[in-house]
C-alpha positions as CSV (number, residue, x, y, z in Angstrom):
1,X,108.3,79.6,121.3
2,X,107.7,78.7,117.5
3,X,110.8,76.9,115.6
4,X,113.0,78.8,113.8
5,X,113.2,78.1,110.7
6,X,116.0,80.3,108.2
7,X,114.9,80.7,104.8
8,X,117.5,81.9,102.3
9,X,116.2,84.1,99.7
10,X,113.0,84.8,102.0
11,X,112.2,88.0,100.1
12,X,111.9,85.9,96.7
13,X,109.1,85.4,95.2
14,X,108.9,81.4,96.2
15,X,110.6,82.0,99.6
16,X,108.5,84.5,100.4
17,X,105.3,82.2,99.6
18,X,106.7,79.5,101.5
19,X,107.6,82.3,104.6
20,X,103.8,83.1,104.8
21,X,102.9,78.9,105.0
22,X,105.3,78.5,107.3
23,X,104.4,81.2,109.6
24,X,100.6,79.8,109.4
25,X,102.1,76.3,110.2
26,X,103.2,78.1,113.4
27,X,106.9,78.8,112.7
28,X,109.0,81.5,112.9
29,X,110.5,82.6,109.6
30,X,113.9,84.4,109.5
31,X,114.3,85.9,105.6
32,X,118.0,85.5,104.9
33,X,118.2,87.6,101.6
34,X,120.5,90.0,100.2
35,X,117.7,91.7,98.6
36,X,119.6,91.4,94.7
37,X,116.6,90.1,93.5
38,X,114.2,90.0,96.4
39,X,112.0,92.5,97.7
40,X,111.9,93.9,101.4
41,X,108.1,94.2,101.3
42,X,108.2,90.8,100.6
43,X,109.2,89.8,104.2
44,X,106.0,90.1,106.3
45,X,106.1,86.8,108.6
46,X,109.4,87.0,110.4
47,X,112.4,89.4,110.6
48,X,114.8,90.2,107.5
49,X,118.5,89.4,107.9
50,X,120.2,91.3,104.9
51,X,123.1,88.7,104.2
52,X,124.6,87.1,101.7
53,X,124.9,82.8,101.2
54,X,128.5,83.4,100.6
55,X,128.9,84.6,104.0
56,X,129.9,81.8,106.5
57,X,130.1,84.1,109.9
58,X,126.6,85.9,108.9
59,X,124.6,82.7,108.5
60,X,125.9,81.2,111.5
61,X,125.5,84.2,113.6
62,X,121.7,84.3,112.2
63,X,121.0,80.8,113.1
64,X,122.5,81.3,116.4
65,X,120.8,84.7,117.4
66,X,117.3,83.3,116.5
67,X,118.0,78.9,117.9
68,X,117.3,78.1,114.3
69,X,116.7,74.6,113.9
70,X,116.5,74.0,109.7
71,X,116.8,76.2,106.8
72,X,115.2,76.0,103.3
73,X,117.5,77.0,100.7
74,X,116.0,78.8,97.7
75,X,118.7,81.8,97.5
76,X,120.2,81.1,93.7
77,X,119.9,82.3,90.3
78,X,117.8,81.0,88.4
79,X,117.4,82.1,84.8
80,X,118.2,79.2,82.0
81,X,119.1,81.2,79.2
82,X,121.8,83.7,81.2
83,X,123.0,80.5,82.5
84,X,124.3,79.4,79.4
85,X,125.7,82.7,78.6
86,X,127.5,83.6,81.5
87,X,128.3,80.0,83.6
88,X,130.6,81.5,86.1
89,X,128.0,83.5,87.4
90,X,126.0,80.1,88.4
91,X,128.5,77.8,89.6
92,X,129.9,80.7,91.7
93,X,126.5,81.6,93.7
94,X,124.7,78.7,93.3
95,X,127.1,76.3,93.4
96,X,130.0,78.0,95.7
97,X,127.9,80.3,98.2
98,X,126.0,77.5,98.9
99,X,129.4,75.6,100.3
100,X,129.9,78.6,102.0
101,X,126.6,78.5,103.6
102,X,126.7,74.9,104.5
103,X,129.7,75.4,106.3
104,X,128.1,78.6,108.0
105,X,125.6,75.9,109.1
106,X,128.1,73.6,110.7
107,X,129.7,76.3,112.6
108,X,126.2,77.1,114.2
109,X,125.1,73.2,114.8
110,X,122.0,73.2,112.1
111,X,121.8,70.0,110.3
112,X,118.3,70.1,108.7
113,X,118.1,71.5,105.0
114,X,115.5,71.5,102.7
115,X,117.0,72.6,99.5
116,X,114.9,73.7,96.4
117,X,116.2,72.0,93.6
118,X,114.9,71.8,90.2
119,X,113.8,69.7,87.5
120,X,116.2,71.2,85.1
121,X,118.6,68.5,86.5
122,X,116.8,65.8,84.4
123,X,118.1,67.8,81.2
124,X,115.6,66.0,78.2
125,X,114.1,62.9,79.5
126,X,113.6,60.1,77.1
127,X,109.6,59.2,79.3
128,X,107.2,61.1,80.8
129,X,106.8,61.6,83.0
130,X,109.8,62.2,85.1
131,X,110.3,59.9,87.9
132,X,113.1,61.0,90.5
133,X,114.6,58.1,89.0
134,X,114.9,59.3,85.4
135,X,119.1,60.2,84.5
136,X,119.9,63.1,85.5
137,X,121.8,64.6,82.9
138,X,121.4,69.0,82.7
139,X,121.7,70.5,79.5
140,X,122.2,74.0,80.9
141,X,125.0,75.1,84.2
142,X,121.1,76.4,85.7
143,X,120.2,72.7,86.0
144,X,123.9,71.6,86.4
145,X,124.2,74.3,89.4
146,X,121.3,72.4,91.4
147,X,122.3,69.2,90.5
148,X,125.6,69.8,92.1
149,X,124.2,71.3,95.1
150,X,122.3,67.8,95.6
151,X,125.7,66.0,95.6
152,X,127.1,68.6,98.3
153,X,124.1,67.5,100.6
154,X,124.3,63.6,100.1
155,X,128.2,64.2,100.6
156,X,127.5,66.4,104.0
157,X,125.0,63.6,104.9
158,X,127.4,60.9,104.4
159,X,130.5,62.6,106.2
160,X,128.7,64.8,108.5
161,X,125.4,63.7,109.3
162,X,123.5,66.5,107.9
163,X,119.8,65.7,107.0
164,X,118.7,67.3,103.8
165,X,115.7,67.0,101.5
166,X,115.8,68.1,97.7
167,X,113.0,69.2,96.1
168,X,113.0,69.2,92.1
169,X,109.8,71.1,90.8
170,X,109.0,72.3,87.9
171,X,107.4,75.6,86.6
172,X,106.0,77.8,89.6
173,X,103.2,80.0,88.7
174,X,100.2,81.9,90.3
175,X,100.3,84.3,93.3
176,X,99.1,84.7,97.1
177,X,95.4,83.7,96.6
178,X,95.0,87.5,98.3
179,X,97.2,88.9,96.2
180,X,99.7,90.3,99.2
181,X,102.7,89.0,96.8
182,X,103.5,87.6,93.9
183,X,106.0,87.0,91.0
184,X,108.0,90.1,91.2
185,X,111.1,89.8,89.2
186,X,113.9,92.5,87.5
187,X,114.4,90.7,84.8
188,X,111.6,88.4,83.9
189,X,111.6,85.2,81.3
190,X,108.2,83.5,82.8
191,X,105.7,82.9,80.4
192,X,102.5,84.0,82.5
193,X,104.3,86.8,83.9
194,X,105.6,88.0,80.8
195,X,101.9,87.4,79.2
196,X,100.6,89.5,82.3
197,X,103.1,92.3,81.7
198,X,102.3,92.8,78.0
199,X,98.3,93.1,79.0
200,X,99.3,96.0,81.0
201,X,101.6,97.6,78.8
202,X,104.5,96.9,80.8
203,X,106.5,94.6,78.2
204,X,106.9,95.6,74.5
205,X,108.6,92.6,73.3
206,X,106.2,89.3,74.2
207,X,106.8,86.1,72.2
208,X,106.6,82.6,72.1
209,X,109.7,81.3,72.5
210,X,109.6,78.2,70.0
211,X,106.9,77.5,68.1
212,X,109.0,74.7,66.6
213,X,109.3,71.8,69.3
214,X,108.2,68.2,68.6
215,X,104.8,68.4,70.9
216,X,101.3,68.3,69.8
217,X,101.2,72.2,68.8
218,X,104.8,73.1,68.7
219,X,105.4,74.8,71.5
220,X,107.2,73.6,75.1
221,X,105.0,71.7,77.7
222,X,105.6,71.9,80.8
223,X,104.2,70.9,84.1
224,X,103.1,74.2,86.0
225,X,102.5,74.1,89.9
226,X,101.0,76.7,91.9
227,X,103.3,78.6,94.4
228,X,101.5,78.2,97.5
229,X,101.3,74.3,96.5
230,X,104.8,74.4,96.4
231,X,105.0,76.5,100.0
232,X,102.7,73.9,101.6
233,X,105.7,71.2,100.0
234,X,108.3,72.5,101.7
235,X,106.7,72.6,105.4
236,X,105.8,68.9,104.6
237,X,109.8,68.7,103.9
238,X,110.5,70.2,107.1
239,X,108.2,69.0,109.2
240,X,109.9,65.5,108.1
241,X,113.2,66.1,108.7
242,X,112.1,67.7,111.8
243,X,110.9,64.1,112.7
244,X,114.2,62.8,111.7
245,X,112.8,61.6,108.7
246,X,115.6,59.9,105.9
247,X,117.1,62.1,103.4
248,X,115.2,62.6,100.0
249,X,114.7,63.5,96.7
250,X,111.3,64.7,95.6
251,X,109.2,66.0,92.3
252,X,106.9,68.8,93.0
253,X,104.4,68.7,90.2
254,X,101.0,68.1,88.9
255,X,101.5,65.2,86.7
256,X,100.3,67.1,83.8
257,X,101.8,69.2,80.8
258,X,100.2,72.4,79.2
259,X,101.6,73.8,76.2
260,X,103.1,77.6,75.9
261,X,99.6,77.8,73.3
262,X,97.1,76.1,75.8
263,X,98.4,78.6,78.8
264,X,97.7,81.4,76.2
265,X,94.5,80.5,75.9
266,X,93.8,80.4,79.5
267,X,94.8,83.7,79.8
268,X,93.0,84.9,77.1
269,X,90.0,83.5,79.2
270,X,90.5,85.2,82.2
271,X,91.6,88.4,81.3
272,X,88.7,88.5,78.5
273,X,91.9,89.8,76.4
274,X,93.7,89.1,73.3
275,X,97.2,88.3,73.3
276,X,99.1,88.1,69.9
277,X,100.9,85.4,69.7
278,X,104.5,86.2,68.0
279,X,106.8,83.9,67.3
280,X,109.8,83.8,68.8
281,X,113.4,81.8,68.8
282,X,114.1,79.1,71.1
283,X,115.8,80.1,74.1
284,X,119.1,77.9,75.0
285,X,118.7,75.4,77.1
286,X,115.0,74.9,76.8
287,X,114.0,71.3,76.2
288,X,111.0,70.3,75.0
289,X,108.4,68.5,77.2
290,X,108.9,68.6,81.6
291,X,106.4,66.9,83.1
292,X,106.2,65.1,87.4
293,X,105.7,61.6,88.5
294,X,104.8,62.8,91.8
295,X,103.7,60.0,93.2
296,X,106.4,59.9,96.0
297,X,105.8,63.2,97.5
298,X,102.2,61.9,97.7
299,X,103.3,59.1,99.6
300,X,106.2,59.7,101.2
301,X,105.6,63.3,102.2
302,X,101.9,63.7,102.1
303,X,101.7,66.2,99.1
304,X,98.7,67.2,97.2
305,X,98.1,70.2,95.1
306,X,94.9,72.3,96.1
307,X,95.5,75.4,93.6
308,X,97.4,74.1,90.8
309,X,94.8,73.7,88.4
310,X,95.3,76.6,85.6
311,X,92.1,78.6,85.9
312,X,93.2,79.1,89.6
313,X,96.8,79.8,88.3
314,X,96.1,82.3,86.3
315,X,93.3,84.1,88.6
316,X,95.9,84.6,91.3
317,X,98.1,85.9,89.2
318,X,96.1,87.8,87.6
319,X,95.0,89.7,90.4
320,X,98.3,90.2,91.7
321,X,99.2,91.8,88.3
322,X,96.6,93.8,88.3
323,X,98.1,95.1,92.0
324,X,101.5,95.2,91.6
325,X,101.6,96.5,87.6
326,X,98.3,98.9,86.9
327,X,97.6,99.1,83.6
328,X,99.4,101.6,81.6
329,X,97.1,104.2,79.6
């Protein structure tokens, strides 16, 4: 019988990536969404439980009706700007309802976690790029939220024995190189997404959100890793604590930075279309340049990216745009 692994917010658009890896790595995927931003026809490899984090009983009664052995966390919101806004609604789900679901854990004997953390928790780092050493000090609850989380676990580890790993990446992009999902969002704030959505006449309102920052063109850098790279992460992360492997903290990144302009001219490329590049205030929260040391996921966990270049970023999503959001005439 494969492991069971249970994957909170499995019918997300990264859980659902990393569902389909797992499932080709030869476990069994139990989706542990309650579907208020995932999708059901995003949970192909593995059964759906419909549940909340929040709810203690309902994840230890999933792990114990399919022997699960770990869980990967994604189940959290995650949008930097509403963060800001409304912090209660961050510290409550990501924050609380993970406590919740830790202790749903202990009640059911699981002690593995592999929790997806972010690189938000660095805040505005002085170098690039980041090591996993850099301070960690959030400039918005989204990044305060996960950093939190990561104290939880070292805590649980210290008291309780559980083994956890943290991975902090940075900007996930792309799609299922065969388009079966992708980045499928109510409310979307992505910039290739939102680029994508405005081709197909899906989005009125697309704009550059700072064309004022102190990089090389003026808009924010960032560090942007392919989805199913970051999928293929997490197994690594499991399969390690699966071997009893220590307790980590990890970046998941390329080691380069694109600019908000040099992604628009990717695009541009691909699609063979024009988009209009309007200027746009800052969002809250946004710092200027994220970019990944991640040389000790290479080492320590074997990572390597295989689609993260941007051509094959924007191809795969491309095509899964194309899928899920026909053009409008």
């Amino acid at each position: 019988m494969p492991i069971a692994v249970l994957v909170t917010g499995g019918a997300g658009y990264i859980g659902a990536h990393t569902c389909k890896a797992l499932a080709t790595a030869g476990y069994l995927p139990v989706a542990y969404d309650n579907l208020s931003e995932g999708h059901r026809s995003f949970v192909r490899w593995g059964p759906l439980i419909e549940a909340d984090i929040g709810d203690a009983d309902a994840t230890a009664a999933a792990c114990r009706a399919y022997d699960v052995r770990a869980v990967i966390h994604f189940a959290a919101f995650a949008l930097v700007g509403e963060s800001v806004t409304d912090p209660a609604k961050y510290y409550w789900n990501n924050v609380a309802s993970t406590l919740s679901l830790l202790r749903g854990l202990q009640a059911a004997n699981v002690s593995r976690i592999v929790f997806s953390s972010s690189c938000a928790v660095y805040g505005t780092p002085k170098q690039q790029p980041i090591t996993e050493d850099a301070p960690t000090d959030p400039i918005n609850p989204y990044g305060a939220s996960k950093l939190m989380v990561e104290r939880m676990l070292a805590d649980f580890g210290r008291a309780y024995g559980t083994r956890w790993t943290a991975l902090r990446y940075f900007n996930a992009c792309g799609a299922d190189p065969v388009a079966e999902i992708g980045e499928l969002r109510k409310q979307e704030t992505h910039l290739i997404p939102r680029a994508m959505m405005w081709l197909q006449g899906h989005l009125d309102d697309f704009r550059v959100f700072g064309v004022d920052y102190p990089t090389p063109d003026g808009t924010a850098v960032r560090d942007y890793i392919h989805v199913c790279d970051l999928a293929s992460a997490h197994v690594l992360a499991l399969k390690r604590l699966l071997a009893n492997g220590e307790a980590g903290i990890f970046n998941l990144g390329t080691g380069t930075g694109h600019s908000v302009k040099q992604v628009l001219v990717e695009i541009q490329r691909v699609t063979e279309r024009e988009i209009p590049a309007i200027a746009g205030e800052r969002r809250p929260g946004d710092p200027p340049i994220l970019f990944a040391d991640v040389s000790r996921a290479r080492q320590q966990l074997g990572f390597a990216t295989s689609h993260s270049n941007l051509r094959t970023v924007i191809e795969t999503a491309w095509a899964w745009h194309r899928k899920a959001h026909p053009r409008r005439s």
